[in-house]
PyMOL Python script that loads the backbone (N, CA, C, O; Angstrom):
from pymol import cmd

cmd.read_pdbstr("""\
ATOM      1  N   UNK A   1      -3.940  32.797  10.487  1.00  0.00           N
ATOM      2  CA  UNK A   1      -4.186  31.644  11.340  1.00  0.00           C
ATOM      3  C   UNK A   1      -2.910  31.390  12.146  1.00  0.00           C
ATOM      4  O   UNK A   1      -1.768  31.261  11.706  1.00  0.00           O
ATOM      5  N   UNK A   2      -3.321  31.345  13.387  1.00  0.00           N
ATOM      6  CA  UNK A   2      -1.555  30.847  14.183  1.00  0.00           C
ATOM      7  C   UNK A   2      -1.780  29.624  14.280  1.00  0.00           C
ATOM      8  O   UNK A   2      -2.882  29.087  14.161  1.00  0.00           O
ATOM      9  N   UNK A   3      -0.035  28.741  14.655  1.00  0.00           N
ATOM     10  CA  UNK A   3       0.115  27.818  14.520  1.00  0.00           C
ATOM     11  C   UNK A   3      -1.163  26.963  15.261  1.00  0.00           C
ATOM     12  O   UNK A   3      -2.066  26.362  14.680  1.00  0.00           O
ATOM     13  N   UNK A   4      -0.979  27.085  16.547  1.00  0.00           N
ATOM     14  CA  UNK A   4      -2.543  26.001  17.302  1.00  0.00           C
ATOM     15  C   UNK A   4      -3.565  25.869  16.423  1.00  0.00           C
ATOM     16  O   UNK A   4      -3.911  24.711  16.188  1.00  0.00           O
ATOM     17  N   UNK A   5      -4.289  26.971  15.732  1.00  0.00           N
ATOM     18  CA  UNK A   5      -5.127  26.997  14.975  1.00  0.00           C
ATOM     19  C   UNK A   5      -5.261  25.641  13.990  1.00  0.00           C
ATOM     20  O   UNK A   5      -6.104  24.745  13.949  1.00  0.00           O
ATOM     21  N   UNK A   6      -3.396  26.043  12.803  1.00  0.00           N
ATOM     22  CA  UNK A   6      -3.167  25.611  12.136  1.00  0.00           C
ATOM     23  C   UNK A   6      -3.467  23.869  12.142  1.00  0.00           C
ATOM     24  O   UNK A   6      -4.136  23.151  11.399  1.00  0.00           O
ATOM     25  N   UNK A   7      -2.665  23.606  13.300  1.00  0.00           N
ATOM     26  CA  UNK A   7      -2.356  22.412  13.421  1.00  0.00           C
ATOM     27  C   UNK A   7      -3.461  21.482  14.146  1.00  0.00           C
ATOM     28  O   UNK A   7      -3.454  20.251  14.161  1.00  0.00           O
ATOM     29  N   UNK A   8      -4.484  22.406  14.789  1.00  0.00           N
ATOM     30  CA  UNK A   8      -5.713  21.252  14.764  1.00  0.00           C
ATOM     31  C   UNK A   8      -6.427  21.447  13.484  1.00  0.00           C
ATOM     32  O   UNK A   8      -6.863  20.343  13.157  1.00  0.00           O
ATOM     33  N   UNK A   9      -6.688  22.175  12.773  1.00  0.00           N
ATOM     34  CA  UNK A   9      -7.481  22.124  11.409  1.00  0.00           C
ATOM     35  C   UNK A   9      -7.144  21.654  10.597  1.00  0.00           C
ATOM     36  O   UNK A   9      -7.858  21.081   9.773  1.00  0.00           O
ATOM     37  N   UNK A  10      -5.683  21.765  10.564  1.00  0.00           N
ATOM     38  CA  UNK A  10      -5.424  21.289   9.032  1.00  0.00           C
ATOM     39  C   UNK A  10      -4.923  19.698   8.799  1.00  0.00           C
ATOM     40  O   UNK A  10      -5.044  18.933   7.842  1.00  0.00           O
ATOM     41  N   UNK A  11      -4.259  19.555  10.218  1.00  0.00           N
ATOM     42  CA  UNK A  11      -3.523  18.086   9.943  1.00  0.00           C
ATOM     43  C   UNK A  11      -3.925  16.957  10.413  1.00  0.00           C
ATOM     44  O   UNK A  11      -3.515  16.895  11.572  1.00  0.00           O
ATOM     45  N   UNK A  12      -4.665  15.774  10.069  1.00  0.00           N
ATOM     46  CA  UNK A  12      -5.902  14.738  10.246  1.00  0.00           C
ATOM     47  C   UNK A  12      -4.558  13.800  10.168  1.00  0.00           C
ATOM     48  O   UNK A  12      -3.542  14.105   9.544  1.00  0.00           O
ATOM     49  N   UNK A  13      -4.763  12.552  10.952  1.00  0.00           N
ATOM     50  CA  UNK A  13      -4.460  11.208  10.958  1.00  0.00           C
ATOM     51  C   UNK A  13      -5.655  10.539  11.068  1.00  0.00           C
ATOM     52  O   UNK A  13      -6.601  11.075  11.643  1.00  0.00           O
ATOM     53  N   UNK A  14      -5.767   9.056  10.429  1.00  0.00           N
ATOM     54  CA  UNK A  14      -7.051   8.209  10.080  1.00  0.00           C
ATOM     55  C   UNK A  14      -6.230   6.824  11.259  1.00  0.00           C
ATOM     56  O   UNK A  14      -5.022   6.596  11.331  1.00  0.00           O
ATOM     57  N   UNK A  15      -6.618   6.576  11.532  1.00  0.00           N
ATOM     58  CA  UNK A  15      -6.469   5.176  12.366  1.00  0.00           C
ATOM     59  C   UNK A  15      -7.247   3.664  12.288  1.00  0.00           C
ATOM     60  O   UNK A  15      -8.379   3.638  12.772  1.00  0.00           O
ATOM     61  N   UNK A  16      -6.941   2.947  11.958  1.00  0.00           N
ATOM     62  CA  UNK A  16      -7.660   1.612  11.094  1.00  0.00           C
ATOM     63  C   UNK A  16      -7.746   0.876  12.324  1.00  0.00           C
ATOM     64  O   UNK A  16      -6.786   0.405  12.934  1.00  0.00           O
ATOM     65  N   UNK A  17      -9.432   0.782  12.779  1.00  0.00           N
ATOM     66  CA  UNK A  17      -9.282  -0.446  14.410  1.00  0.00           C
ATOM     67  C   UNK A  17     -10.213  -1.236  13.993  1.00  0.00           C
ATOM     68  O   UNK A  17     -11.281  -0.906  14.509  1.00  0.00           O
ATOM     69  N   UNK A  18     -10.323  -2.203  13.242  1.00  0.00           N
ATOM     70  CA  UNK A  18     -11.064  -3.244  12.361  1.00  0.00           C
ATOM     71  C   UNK A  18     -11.900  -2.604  11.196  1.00  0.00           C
ATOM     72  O   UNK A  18     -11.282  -2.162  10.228  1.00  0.00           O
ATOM     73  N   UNK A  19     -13.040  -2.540  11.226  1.00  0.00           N
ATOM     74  CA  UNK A  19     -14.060  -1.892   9.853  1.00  0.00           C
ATOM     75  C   UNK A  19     -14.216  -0.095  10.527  1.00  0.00           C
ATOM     76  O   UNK A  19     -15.108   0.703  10.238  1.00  0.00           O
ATOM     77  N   UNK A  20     -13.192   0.101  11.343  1.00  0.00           N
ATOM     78  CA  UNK A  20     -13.609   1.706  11.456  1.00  0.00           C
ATOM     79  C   UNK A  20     -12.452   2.310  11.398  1.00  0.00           C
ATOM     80  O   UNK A  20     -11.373   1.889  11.816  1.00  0.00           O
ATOM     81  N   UNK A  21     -12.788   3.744  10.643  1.00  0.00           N
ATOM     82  CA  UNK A  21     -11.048   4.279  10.448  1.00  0.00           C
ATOM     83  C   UNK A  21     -11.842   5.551  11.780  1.00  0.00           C
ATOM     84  O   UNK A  21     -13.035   5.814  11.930  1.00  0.00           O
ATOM     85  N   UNK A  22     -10.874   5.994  12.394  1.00  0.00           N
ATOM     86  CA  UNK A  22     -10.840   7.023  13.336  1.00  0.00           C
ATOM     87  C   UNK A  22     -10.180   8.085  13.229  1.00  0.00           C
ATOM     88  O   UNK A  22      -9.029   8.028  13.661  1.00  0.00           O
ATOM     89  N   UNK A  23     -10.547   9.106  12.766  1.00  0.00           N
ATOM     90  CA  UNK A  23      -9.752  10.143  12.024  1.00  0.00           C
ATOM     91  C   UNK A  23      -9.608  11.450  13.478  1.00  0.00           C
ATOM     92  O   UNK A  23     -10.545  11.886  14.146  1.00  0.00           O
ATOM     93  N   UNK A  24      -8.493  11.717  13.574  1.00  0.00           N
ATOM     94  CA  UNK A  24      -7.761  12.959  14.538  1.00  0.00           C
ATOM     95  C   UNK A  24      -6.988  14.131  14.056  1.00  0.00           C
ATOM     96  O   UNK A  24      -6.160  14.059  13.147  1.00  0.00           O
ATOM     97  N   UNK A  25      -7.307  15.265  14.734  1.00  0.00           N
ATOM     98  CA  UNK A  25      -6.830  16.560  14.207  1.00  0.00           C
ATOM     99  C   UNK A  25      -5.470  15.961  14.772  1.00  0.00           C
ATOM    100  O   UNK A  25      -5.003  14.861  15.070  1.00  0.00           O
ATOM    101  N   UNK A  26      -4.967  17.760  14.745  1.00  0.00           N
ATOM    102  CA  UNK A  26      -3.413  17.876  15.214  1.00  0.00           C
ATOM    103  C   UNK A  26      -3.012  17.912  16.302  1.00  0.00           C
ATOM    104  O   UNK A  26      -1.852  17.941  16.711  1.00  0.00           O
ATOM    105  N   UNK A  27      -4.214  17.912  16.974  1.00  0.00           N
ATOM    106  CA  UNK A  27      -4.810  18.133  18.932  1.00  0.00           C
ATOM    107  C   UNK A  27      -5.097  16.561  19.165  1.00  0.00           C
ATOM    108  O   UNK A  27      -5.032  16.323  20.371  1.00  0.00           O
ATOM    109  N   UNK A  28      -5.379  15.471  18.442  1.00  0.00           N
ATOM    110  CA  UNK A  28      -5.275  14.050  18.928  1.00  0.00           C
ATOM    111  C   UNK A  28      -6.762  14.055  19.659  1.00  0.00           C
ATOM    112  O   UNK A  28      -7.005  13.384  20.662  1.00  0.00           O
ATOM    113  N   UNK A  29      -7.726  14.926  18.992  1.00  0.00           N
ATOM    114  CA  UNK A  29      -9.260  14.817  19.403  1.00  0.00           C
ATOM    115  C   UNK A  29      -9.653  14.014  17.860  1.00  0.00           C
ATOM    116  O   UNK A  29      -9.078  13.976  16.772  1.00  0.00           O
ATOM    117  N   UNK A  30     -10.779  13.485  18.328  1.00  0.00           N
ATOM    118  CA  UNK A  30     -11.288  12.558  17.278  1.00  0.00           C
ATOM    119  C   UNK A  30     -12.289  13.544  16.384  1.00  0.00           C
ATOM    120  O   UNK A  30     -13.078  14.265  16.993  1.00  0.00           O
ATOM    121  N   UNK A  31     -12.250  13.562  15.089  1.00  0.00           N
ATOM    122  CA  UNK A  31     -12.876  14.473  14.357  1.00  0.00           C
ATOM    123  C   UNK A  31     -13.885  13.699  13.392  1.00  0.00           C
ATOM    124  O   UNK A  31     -14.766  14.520  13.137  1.00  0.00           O
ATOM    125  N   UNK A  32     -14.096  12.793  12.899  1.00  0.00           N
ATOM    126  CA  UNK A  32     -14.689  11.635  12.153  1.00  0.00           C
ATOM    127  C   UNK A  32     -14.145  10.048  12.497  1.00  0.00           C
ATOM    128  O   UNK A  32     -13.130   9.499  12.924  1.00  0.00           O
ATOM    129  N   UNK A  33     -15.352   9.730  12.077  1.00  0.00           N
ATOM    130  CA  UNK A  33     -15.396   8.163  11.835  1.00  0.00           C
ATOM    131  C   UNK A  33     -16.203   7.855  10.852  1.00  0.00           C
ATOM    132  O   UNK A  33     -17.320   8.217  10.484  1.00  0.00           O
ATOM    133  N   UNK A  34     -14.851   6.593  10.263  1.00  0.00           N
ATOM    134  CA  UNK A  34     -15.826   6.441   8.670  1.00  0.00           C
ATOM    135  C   UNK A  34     -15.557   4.733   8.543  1.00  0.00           C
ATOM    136  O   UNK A  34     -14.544   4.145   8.922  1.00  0.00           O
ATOM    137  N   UNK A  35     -16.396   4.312   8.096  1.00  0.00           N
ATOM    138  CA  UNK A  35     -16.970   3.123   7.794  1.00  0.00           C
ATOM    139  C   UNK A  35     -15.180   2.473   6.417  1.00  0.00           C
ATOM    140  O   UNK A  35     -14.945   2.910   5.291  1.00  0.00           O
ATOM    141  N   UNK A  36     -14.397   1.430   7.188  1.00  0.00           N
ATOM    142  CA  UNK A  36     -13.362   1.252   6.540  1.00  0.00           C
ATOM    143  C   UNK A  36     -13.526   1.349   4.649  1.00  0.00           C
ATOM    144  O   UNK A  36     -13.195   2.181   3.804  1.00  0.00           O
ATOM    145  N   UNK A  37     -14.295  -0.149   4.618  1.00  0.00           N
ATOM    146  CA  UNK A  37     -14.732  -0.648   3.532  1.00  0.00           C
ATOM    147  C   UNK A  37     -15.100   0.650   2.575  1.00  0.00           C
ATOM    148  O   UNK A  37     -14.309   0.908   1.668  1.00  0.00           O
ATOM    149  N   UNK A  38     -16.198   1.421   2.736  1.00  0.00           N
ATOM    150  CA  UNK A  38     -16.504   2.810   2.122  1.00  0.00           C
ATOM    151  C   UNK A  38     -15.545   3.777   2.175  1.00  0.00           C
ATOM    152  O   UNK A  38     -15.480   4.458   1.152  1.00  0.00           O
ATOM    153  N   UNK A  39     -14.775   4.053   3.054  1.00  0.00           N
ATOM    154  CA  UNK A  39     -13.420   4.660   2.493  1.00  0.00           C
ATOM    155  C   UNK A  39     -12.674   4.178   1.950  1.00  0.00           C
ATOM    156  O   UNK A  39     -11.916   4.997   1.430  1.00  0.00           O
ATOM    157  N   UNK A  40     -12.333   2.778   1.671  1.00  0.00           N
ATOM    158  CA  UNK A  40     -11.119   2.112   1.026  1.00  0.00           C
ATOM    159  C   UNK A  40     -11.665   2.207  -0.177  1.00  0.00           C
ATOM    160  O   UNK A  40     -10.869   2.629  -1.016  1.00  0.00           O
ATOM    161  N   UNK A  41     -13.365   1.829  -0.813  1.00  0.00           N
ATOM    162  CA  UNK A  41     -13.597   2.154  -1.898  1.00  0.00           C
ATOM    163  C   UNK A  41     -13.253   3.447  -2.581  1.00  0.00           C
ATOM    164  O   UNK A  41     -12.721   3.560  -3.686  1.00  0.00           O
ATOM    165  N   UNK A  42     -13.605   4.335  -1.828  1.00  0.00           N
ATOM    166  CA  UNK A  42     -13.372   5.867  -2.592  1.00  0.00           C
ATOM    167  C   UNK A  42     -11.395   5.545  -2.932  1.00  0.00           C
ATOM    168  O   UNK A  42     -10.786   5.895  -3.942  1.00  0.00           O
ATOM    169  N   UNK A  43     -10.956   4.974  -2.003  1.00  0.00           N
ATOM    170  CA  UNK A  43      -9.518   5.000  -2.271  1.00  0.00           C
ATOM    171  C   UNK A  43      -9.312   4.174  -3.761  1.00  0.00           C
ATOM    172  O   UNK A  43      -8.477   4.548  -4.585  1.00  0.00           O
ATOM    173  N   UNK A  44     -10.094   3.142  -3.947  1.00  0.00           N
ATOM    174  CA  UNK A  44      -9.681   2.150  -5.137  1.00  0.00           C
ATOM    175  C   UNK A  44     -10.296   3.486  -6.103  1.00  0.00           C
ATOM    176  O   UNK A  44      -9.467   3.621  -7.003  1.00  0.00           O
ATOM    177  N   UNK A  45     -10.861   4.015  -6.195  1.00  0.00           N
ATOM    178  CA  UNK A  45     -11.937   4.336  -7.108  1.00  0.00           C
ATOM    179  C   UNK A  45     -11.126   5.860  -7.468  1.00  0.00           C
ATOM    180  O   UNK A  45     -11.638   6.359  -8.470  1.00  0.00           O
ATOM    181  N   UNK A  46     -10.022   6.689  -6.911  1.00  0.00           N
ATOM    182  CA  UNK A  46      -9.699   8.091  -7.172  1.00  0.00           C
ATOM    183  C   UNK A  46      -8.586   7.807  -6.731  1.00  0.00           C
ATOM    184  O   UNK A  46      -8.218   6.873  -6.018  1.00  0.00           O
ATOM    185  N   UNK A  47      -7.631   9.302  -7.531  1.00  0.00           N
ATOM    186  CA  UNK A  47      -6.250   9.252  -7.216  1.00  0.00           C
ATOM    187  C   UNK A  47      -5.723   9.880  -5.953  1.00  0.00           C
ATOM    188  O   UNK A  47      -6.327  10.929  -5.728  1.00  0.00           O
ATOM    189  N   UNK A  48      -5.135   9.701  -5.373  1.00  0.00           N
ATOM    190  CA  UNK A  48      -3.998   9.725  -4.252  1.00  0.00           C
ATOM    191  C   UNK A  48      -4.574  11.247  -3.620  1.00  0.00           C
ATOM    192  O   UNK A  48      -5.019  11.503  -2.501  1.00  0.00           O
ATOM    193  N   UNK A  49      -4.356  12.191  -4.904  1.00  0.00           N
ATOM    194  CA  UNK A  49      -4.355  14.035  -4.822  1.00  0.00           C
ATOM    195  C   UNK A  49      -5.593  14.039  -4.545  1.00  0.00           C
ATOM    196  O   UNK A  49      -5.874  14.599  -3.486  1.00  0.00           O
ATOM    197  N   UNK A  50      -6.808  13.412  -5.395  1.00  0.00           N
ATOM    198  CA  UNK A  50      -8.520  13.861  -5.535  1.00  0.00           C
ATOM    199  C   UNK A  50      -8.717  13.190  -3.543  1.00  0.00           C
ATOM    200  O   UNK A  50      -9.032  13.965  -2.640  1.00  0.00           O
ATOM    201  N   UNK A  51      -8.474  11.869  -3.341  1.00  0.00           N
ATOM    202  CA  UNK A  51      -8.501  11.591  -1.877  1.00  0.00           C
ATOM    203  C   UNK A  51      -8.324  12.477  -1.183  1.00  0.00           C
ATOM    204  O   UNK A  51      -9.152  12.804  -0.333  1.00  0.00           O
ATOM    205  N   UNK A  52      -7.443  12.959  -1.328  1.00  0.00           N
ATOM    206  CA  UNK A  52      -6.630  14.079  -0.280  1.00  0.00           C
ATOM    207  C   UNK A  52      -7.534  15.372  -0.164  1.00  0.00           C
ATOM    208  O   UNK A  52      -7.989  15.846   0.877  1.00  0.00           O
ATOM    209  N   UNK A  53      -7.683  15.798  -1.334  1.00  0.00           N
ATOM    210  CA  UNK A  53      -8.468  17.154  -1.521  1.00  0.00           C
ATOM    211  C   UNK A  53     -10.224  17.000  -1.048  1.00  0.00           C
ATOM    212  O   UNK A  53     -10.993  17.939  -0.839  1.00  0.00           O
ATOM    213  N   UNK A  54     -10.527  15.553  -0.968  1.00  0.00           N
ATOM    214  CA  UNK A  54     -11.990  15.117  -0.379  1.00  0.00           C
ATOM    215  C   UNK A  54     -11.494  14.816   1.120  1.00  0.00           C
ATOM    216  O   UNK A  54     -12.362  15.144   1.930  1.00  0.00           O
ATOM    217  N   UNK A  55     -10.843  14.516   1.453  1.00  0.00           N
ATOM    218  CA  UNK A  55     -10.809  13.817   3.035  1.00  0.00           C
ATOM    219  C   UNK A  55     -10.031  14.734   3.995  1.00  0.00           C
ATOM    220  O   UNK A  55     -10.414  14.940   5.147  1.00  0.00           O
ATOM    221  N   UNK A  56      -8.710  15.375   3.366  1.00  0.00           N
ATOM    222  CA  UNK A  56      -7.967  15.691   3.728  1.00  0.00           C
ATOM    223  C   UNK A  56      -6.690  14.907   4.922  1.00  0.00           C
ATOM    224  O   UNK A  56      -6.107  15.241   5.954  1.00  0.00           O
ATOM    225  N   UNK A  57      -6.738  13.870   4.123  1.00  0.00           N
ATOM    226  CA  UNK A  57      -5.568  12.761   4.875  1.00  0.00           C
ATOM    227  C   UNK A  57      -5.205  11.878   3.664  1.00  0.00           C
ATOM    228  O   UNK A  57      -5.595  12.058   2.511  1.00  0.00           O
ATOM    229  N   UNK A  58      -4.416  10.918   4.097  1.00  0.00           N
ATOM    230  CA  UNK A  58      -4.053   9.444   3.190  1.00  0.00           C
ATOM    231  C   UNK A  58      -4.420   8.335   3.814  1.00  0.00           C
ATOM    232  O   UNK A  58      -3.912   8.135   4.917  1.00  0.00           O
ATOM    233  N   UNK A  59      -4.963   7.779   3.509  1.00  0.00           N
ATOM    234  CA  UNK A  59      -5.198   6.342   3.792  1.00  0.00           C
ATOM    235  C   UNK A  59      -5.540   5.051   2.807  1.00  0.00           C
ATOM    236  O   UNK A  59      -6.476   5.120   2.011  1.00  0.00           O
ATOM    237  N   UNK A  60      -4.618   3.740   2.935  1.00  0.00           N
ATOM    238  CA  UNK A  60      -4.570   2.813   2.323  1.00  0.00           C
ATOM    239  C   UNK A  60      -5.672   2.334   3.340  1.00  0.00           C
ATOM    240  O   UNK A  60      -6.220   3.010   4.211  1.00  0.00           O
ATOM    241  N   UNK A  61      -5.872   0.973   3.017  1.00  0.00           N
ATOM    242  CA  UNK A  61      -7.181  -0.107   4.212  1.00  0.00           C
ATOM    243  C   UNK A  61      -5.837  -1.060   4.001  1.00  0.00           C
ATOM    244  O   UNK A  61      -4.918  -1.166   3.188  1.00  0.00           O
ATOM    245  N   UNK A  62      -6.190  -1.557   4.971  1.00  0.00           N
ATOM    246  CA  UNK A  62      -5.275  -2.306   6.238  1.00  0.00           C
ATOM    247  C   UNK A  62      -5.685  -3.967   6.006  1.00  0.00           C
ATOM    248  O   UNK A  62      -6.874  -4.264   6.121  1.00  0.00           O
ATOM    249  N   UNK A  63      -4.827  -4.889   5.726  1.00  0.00           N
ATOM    250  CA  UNK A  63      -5.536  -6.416   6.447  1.00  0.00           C
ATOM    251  C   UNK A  63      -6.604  -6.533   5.282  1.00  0.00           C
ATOM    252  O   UNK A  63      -6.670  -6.060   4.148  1.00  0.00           O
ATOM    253  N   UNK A  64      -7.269  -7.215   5.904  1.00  0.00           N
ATOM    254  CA  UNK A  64      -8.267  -8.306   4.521  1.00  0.00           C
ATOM    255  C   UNK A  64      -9.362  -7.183   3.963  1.00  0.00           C
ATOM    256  O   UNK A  64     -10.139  -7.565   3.087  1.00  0.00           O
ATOM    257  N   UNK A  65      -9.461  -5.627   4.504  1.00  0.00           N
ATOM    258  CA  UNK A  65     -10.419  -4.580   4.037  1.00  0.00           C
ATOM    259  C   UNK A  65      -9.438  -3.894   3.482  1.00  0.00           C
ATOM    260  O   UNK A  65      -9.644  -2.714   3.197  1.00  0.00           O
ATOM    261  N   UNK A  66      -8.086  -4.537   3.201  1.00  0.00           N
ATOM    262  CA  UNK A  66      -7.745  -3.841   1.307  1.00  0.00           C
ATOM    263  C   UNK A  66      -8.649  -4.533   0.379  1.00  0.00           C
ATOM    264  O   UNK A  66      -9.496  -3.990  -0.330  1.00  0.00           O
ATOM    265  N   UNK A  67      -8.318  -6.102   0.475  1.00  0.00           N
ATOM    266  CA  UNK A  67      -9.319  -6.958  -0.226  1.00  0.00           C
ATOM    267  C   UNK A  67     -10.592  -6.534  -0.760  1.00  0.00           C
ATOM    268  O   UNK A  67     -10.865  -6.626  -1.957  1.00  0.00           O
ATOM    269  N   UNK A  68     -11.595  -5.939   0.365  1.00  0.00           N
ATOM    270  CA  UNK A  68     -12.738  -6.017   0.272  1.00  0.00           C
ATOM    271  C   UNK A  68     -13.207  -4.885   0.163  1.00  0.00           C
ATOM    272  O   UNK A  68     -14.431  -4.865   0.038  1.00  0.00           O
ATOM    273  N   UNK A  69     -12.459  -3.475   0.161  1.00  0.00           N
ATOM    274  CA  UNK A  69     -12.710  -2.498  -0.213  1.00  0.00           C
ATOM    275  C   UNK A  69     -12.302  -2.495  -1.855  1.00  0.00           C
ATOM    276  O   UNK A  69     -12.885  -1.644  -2.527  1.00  0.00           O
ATOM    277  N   UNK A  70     -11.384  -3.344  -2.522  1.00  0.00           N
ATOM    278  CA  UNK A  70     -11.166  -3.264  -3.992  1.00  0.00           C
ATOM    279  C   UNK A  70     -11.997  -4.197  -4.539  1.00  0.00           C
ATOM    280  O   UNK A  70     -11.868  -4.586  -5.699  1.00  0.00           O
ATOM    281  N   UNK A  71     -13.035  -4.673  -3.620  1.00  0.00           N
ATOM    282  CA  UNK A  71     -14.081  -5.956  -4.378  1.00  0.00           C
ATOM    283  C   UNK A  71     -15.442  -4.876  -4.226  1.00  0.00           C
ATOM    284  O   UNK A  71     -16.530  -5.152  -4.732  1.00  0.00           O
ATOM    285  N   UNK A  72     -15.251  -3.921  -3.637  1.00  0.00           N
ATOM    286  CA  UNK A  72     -16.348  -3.260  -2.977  1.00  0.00           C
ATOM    287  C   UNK A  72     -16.261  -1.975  -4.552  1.00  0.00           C
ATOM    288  O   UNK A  72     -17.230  -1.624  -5.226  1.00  0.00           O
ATOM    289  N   UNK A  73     -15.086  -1.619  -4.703  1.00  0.00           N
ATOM    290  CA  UNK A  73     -15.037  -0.761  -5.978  1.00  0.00           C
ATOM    291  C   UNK A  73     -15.148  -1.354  -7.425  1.00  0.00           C
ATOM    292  O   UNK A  73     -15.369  -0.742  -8.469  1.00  0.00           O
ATOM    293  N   UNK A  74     -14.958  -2.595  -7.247  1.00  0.00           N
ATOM    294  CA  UNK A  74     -15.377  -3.292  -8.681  1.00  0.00           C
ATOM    295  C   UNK A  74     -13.652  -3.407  -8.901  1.00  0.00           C
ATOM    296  O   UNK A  74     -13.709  -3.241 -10.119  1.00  0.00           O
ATOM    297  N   UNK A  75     -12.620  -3.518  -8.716  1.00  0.00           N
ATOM    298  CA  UNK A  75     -11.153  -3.618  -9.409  1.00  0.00           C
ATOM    299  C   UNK A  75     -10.695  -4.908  -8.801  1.00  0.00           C
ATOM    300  O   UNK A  75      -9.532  -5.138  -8.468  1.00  0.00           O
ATOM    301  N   UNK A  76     -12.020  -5.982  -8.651  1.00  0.00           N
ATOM    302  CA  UNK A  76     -11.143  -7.348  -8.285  1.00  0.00           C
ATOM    303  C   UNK A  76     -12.347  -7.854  -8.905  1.00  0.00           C
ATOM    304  O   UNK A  76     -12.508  -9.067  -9.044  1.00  0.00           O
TER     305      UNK A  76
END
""", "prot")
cmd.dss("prot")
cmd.show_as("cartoon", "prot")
cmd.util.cbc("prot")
cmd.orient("prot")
């Protein structure tokens, strides 16, 4: 795989713009969109590594959908 390849496939940023995360390759094209709340759950609910290896990024939830994504997983 050469680098261009590399670096739009492999490397995702998630972007938090109220209840939607906006997820971008390494090219800054939009590759998913996921519903905040339902990703912040999977976040309360699995560790850091298992996230990573399902999504392939990191993401905490942002603002009052930390709240409500850890009320949404049952850990409040």
């Amino acid at each position: 795989m050469d680098l261009d390849a590399f670096i739009k496939n492999s490397i995702k940023t998630p972007k938090q713009v109220g209840r939607k995360v906006y997820v971008y390759n390494g090219n800054h094209e939009l590759v998913k969109v996921y519903d905040a709340i339902e990703l912040g759950k999977d976040y309360f609910s699995m560790s850091n590594d298992i996230f990573f290896d399902i999504y392939g990024f990191n993401y905490v939830p942002r603002g009052r959908y930390w709240e409500l994504s850890k009320r949404a997983a049952g850990k409040m």
